[in-house]
Jmol script that loads the backbone (N, CA, C; Angstrom):
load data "model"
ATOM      1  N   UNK A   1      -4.704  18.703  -3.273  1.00  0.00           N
ATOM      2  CA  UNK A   1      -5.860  18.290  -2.466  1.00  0.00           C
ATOM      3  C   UNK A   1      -5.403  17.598  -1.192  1.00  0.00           C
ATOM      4  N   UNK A   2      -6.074  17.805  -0.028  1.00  0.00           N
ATOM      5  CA  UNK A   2      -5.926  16.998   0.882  1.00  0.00           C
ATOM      6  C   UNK A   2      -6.265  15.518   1.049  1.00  0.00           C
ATOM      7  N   UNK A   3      -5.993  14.917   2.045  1.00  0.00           N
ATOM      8  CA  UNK A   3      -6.444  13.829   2.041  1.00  0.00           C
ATOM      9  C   UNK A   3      -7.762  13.589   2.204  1.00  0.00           C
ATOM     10  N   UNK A   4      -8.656  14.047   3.390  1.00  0.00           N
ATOM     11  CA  UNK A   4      -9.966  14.022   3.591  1.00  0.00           C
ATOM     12  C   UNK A   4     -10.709  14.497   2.356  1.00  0.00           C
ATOM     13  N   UNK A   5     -10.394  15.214   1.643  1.00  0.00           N
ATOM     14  CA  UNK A   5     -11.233  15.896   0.245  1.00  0.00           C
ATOM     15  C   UNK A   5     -11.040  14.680  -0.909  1.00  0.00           C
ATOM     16  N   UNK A   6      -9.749  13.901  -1.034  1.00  0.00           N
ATOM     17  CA  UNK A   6      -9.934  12.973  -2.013  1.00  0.00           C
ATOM     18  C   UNK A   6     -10.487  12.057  -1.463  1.00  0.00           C
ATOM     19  N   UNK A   7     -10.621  11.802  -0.075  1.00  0.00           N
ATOM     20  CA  UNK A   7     -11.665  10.596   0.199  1.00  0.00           C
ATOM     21  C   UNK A   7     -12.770  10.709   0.266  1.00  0.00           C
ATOM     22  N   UNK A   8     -13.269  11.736   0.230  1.00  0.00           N
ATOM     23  CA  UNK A   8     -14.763  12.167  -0.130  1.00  0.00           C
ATOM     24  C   UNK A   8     -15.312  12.037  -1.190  1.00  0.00           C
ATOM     25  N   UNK A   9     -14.011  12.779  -1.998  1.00  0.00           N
ATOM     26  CA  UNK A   9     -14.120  12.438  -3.939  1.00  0.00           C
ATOM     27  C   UNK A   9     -14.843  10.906  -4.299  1.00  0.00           C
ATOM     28  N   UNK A  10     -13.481  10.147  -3.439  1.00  0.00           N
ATOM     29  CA  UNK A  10     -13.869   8.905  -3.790  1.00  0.00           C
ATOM     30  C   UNK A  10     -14.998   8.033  -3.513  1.00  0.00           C
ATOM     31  N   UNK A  11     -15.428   8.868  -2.210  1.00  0.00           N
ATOM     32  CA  UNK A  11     -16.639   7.979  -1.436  1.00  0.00           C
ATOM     33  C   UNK A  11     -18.154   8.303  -2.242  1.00  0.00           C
ATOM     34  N   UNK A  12     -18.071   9.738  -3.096  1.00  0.00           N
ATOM     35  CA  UNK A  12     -18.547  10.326  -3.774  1.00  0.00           C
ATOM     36  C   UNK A  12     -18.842   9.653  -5.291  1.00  0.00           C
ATOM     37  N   UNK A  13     -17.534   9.168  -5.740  1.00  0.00           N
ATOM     38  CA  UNK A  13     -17.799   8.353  -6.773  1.00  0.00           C
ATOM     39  C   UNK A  13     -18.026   7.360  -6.826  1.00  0.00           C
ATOM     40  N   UNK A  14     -18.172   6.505  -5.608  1.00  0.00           N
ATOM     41  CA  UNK A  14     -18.817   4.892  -5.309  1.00  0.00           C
ATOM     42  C   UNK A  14     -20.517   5.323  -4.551  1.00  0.00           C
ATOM     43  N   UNK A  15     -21.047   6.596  -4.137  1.00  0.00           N
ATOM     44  CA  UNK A  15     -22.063   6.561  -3.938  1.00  0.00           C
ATOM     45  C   UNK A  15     -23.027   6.476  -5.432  1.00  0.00           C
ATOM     46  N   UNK A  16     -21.984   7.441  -6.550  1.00  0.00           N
ATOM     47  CA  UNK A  16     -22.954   7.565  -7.815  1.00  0.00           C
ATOM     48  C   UNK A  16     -23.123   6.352  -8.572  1.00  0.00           C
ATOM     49  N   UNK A  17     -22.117   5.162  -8.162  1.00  0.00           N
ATOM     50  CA  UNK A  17     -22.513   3.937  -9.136  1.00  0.00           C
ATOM     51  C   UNK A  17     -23.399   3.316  -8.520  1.00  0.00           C
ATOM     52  N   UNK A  18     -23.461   3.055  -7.138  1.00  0.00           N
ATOM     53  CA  UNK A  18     -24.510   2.443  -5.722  1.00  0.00           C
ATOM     54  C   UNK A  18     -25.853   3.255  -6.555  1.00  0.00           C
ATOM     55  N   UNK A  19     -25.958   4.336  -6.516  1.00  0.00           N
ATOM     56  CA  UNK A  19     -27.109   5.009  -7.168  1.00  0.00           C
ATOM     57  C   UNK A  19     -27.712   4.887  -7.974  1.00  0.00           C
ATOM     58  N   UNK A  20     -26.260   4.869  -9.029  1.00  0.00           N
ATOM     59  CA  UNK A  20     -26.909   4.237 -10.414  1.00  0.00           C
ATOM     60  C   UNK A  20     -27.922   2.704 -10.314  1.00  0.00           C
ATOM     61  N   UNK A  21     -26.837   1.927  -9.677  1.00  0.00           N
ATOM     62  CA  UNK A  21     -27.447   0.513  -9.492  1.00  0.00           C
ATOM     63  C   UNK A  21     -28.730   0.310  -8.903  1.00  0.00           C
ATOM     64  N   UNK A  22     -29.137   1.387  -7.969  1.00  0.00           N
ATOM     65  CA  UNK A  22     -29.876   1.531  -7.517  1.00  0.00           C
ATOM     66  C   UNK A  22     -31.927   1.591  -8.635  1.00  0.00           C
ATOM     67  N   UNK A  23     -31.398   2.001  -9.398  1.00  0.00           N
ATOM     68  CA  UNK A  23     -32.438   2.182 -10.327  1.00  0.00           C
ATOM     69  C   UNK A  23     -33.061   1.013 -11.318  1.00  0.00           C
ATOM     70  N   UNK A  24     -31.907   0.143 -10.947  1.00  0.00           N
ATOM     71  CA  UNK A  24     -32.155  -1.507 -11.425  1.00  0.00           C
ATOM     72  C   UNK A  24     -32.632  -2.271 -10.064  1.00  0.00           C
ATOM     73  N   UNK A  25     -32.867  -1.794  -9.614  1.00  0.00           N
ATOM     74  CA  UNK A  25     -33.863  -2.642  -8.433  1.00  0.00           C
ATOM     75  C   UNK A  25     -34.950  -3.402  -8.740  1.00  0.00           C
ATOM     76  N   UNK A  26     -34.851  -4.648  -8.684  1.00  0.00           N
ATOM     77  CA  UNK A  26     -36.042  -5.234  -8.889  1.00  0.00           C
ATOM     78  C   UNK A  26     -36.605  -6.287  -7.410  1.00  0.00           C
ATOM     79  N   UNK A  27     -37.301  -6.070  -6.837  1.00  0.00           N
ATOM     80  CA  UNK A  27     -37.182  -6.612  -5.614  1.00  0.00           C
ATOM     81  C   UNK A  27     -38.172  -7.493  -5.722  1.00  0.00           C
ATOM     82  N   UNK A  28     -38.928  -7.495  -6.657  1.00  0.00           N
ATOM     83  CA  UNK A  28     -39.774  -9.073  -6.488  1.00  0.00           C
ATOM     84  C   UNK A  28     -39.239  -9.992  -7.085  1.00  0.00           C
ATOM     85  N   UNK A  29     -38.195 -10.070  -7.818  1.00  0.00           N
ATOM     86  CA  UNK A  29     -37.190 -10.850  -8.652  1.00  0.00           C
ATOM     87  C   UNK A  29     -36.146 -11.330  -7.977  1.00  0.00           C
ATOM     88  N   UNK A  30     -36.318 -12.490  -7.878  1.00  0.00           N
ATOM     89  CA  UNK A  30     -35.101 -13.257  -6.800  1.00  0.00           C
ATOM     90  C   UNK A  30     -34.298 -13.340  -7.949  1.00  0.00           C
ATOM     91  N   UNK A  31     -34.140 -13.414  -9.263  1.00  0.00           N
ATOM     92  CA  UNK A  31     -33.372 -13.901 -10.163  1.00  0.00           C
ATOM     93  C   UNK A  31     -32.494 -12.428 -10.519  1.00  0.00           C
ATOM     94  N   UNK A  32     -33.190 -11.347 -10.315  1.00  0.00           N
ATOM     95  CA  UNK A  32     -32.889  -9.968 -10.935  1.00  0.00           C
ATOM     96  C   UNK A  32     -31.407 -10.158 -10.049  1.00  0.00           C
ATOM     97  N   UNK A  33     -30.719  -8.980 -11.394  1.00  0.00           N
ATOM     98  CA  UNK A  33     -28.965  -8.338 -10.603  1.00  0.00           C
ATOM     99  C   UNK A  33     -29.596  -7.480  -9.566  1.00  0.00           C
ATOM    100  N   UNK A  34     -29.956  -7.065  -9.276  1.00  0.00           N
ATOM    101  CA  UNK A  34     -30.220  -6.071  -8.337  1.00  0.00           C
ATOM    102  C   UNK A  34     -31.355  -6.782  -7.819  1.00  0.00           C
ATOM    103  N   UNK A  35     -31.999  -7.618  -6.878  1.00  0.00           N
ATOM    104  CA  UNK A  35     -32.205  -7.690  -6.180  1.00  0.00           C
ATOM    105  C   UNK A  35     -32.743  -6.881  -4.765  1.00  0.00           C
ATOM    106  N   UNK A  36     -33.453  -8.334  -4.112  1.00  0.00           N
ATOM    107  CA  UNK A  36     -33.920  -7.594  -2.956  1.00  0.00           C
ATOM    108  C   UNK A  36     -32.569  -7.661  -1.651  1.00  0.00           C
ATOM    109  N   UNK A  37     -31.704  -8.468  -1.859  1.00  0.00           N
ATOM    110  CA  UNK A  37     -31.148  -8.327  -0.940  1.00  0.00           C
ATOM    111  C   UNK A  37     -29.529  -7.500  -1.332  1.00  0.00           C
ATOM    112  N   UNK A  38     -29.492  -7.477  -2.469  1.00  0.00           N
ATOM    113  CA  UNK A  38     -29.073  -6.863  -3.115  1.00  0.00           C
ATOM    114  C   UNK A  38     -29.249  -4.734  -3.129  1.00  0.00           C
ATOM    115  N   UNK A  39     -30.412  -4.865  -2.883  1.00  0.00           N
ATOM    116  CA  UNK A  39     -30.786  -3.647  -3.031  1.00  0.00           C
ATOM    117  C   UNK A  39     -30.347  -2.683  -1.494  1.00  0.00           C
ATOM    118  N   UNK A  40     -30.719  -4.559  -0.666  1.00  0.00           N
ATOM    119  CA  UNK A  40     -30.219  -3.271   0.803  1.00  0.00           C
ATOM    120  C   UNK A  40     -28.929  -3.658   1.231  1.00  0.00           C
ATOM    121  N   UNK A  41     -27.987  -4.369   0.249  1.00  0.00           N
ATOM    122  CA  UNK A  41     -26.550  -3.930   0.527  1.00  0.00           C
ATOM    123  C   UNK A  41     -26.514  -2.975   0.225  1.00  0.00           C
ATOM    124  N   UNK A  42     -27.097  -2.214  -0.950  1.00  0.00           N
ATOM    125  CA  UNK A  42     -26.516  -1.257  -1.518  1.00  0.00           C
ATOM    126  C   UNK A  42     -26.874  -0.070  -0.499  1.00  0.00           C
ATOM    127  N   UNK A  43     -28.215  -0.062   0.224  1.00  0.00           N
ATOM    128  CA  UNK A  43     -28.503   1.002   1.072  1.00  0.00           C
ATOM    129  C   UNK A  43     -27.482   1.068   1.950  1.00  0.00           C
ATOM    130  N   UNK A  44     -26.842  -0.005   2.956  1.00  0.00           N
ATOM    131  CA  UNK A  44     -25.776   0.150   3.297  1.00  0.00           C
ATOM    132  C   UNK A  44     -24.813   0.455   3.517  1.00  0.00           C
ATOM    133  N   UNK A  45     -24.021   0.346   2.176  1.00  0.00           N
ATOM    134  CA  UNK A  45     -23.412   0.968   1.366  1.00  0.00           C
ATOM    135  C   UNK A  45     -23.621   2.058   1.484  1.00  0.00           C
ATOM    136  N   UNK A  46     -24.714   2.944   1.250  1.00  0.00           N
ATOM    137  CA  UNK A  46     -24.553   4.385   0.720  1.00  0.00           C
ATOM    138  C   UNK A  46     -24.944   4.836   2.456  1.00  0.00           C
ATOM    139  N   UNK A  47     -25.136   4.173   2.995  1.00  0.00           N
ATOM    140  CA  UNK A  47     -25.436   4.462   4.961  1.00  0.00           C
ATOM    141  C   UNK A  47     -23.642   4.625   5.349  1.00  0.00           C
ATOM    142  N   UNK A  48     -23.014   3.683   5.115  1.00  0.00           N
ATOM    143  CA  UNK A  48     -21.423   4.115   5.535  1.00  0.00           C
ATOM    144  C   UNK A  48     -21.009   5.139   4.822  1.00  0.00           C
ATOM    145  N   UNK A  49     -21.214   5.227   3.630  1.00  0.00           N
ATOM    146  CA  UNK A  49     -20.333   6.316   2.457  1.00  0.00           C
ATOM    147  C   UNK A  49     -20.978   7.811   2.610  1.00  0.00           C
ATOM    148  N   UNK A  50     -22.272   7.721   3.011  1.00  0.00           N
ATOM    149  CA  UNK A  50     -22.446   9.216   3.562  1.00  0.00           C
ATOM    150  C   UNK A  50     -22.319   9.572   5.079  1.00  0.00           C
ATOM    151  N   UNK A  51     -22.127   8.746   5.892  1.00  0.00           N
ATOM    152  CA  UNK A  51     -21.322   8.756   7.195  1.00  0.00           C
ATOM    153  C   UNK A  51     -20.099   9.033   7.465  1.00  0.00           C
ATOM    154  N   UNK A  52     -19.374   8.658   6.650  1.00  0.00           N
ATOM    155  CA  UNK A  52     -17.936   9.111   6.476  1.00  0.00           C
ATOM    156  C   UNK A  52     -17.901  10.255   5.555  1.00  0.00           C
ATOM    157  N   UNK A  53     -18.635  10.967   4.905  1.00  0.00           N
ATOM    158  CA  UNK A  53     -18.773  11.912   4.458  1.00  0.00           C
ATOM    159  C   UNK A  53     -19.522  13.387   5.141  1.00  0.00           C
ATOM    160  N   UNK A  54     -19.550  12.417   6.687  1.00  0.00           N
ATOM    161  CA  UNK A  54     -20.213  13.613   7.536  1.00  0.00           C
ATOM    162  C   UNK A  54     -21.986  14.405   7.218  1.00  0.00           C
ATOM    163  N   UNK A  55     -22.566  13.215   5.998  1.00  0.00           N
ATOM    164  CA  UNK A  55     -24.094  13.737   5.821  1.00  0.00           C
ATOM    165  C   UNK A  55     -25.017  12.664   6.306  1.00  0.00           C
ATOM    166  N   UNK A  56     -24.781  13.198   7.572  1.00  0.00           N
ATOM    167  CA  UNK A  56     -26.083  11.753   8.287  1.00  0.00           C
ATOM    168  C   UNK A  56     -27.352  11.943   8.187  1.00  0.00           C
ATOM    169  N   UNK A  57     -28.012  13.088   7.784  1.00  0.00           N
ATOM    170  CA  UNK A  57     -29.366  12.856   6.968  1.00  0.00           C
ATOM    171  C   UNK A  57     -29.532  12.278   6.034  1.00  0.00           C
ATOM    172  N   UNK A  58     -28.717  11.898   4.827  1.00  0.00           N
ATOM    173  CA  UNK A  58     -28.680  10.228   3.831  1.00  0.00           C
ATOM    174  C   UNK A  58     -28.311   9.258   4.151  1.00  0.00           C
ATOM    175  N   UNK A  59     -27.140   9.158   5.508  1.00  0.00           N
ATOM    176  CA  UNK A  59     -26.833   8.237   6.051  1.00  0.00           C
ATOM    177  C   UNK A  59     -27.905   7.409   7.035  1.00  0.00           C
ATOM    178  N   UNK A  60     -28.559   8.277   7.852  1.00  0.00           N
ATOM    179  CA  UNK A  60     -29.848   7.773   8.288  1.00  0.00           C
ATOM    180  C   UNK A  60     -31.047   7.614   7.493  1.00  0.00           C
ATOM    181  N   UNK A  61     -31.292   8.009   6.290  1.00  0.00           N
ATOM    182  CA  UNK A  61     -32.497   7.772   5.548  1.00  0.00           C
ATOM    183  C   UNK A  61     -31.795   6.175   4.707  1.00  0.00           C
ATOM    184  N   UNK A  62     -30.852   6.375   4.054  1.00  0.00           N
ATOM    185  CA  UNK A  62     -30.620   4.822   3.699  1.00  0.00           C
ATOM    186  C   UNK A  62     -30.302   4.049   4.536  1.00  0.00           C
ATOM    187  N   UNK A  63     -29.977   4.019   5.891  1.00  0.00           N
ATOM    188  CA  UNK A  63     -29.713   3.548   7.081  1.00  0.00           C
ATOM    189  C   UNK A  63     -31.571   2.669   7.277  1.00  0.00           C
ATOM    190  N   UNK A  64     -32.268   3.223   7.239  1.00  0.00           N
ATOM    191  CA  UNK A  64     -33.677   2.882   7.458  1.00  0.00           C
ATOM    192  C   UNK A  64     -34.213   2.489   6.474  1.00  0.00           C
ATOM    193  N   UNK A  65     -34.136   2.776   4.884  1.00  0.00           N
ATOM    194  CA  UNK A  65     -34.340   2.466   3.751  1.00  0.00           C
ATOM    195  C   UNK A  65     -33.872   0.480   4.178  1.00  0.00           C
ATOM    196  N   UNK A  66     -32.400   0.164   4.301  1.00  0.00           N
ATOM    197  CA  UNK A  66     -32.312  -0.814   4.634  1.00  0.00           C
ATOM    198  C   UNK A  66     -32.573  -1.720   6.073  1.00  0.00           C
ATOM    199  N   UNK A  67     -32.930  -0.973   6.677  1.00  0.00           N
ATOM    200  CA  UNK A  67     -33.306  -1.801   8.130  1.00  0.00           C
ATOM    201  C   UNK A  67     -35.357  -2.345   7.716  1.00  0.00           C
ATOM    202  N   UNK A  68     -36.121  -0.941   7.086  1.00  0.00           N
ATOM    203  CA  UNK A  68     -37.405  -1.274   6.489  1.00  0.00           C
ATOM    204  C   UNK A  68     -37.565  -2.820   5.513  1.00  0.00           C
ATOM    205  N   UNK A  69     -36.036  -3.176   4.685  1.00  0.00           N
ATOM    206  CA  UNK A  69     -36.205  -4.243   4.021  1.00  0.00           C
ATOM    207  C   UNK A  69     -36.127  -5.566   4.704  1.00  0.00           C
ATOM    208  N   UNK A  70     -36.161  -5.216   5.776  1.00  0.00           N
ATOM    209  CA  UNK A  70     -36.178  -6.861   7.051  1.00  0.00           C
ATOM    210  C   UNK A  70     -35.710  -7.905   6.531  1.00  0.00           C
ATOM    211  N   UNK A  71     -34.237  -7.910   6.387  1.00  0.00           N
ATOM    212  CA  UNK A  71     -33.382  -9.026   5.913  1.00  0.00           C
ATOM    213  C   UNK A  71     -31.747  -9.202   6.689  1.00  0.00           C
ATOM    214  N   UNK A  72     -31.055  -9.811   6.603  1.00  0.00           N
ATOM    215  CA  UNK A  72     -30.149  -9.698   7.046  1.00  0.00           C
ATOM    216  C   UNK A  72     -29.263  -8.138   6.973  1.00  0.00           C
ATOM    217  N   UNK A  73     -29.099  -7.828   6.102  1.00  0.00           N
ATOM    218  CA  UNK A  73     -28.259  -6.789   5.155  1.00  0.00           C
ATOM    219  C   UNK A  73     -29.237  -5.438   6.375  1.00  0.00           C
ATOM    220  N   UNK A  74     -30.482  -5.300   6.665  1.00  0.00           N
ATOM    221  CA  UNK A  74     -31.602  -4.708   7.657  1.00  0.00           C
ATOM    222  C   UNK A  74     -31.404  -4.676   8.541  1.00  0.00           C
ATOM    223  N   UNK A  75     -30.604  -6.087   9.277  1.00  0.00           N
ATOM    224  CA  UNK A  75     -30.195  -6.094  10.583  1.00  0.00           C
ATOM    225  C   UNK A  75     -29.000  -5.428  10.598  1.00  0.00           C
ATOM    226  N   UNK A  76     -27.861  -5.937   9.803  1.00  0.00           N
ATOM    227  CA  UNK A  76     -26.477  -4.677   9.752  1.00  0.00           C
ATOM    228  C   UNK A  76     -26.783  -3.568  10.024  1.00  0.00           C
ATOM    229  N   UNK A  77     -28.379  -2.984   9.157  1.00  0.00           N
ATOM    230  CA  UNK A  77     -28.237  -1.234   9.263  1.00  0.00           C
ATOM    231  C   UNK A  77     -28.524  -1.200  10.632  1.00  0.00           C
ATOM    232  N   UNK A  78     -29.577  -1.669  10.901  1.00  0.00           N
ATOM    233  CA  UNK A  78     -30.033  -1.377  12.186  1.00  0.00           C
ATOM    234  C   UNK A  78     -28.621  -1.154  13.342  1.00  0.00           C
ATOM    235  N   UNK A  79     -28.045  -2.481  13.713  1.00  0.00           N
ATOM    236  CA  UNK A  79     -26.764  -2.392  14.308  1.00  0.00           C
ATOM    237  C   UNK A  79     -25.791  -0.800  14.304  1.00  0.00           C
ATOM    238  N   UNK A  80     -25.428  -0.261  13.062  1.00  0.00           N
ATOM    239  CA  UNK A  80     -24.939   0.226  12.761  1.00  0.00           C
ATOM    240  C   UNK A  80     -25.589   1.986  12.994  1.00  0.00           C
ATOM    241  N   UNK A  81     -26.347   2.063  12.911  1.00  0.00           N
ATOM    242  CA  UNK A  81     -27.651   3.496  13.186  1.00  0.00           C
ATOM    243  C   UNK A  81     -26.992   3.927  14.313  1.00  0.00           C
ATOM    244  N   UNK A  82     -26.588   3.086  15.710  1.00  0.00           N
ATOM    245  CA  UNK A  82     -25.960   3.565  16.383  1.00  0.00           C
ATOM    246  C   UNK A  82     -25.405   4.659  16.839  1.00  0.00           C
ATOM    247  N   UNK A  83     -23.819   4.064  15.777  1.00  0.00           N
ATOM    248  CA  UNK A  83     -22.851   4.853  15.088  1.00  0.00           C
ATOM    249  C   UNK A  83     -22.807   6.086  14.600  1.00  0.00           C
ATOM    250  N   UNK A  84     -23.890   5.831  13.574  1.00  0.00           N
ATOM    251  CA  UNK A  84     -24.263   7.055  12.793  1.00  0.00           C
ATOM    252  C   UNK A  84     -25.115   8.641  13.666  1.00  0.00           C
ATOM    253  N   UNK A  85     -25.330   8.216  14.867  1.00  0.00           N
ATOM    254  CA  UNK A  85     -26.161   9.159  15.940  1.00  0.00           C
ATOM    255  C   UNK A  85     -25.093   9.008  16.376  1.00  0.00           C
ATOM    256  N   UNK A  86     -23.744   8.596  16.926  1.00  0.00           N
ATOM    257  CA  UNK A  86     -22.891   9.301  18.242  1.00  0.00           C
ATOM    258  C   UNK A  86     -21.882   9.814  16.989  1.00  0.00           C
ATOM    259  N   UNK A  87     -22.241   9.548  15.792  1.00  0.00           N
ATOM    260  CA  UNK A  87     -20.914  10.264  14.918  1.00  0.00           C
ATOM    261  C   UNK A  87     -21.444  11.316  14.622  1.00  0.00           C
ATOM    262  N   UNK A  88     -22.635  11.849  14.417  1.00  0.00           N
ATOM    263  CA  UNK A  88     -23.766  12.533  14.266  1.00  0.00           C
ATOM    264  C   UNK A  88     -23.144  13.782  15.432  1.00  0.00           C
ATOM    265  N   UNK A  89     -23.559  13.215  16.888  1.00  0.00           N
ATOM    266  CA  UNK A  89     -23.453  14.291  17.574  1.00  0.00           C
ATOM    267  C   UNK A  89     -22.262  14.708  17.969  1.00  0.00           C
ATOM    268  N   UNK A  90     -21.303  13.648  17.951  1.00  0.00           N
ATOM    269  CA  UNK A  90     -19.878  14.351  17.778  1.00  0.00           C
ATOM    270  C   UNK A  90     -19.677  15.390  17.123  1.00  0.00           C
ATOM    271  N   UNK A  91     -19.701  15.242  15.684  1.00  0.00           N
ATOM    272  CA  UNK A  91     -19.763  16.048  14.324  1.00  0.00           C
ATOM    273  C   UNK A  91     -20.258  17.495  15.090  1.00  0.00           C
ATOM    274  N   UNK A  92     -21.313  16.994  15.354  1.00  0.00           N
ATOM    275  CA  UNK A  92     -22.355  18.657  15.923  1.00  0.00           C
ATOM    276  C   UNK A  92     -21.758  19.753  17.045  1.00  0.00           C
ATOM    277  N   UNK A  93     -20.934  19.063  18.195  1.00  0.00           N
ATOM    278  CA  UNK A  93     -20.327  19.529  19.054  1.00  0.00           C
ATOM    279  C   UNK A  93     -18.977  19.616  18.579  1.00  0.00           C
ATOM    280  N   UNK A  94     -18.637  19.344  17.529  1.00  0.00           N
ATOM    281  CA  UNK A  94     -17.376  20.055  17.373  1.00  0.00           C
ATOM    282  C   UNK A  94     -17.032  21.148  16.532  1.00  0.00           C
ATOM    283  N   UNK A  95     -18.110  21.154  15.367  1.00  0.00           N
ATOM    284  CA  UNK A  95     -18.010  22.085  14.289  1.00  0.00           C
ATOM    285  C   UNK A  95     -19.130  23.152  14.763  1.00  0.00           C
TER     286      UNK A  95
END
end "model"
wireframe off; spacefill off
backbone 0.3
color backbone group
């Protein structure tokens, strides 16, 4: 395997636990593991890991998933959306 294919693997197998975790969301529960602010690290999370995986249609939908939760972790995405549109159109003009 190449290198870019096992880092995909891998980015692949930290999106499915983010996912998993994802289903323990409890966002009116300040006490809950999963959490509200909690919940939009994890969008985050899965906003870089499908960015570097070159699928910026999940990268921008959890990109906004966490900027919609208006919290700190909201402001990161936002910041970051940027990125994800000039990596976006790079991607597009080269392949």
């Amino acid at each position: 395997k190449d290198k870019l294919s096992a880092a995909k693997d891998k980015l692949q197998a930290a999106v499915t636990i983010w996912e998993k975790a994802l289903t323990e969301s409890n966002l009116n529960d300040k006490n809950a593991r999963i959490d509200k602010n909690v919940t939009t690290a994890l969008y985050v999370n899965l906003m870089e890991a499908y960015l570097w995986m070159d699928d910026f249609s999940n990268a921008e939908m959890n990109g906004n998933k966490a900027i919609n939760m208006d919290n700190k972790y909201g402001r990161d995405a936002r910041d970051r959306m940027p990125m994800v549109q000039w990596q976006k159109d790079r991607y597009n003009a080269n392949n």
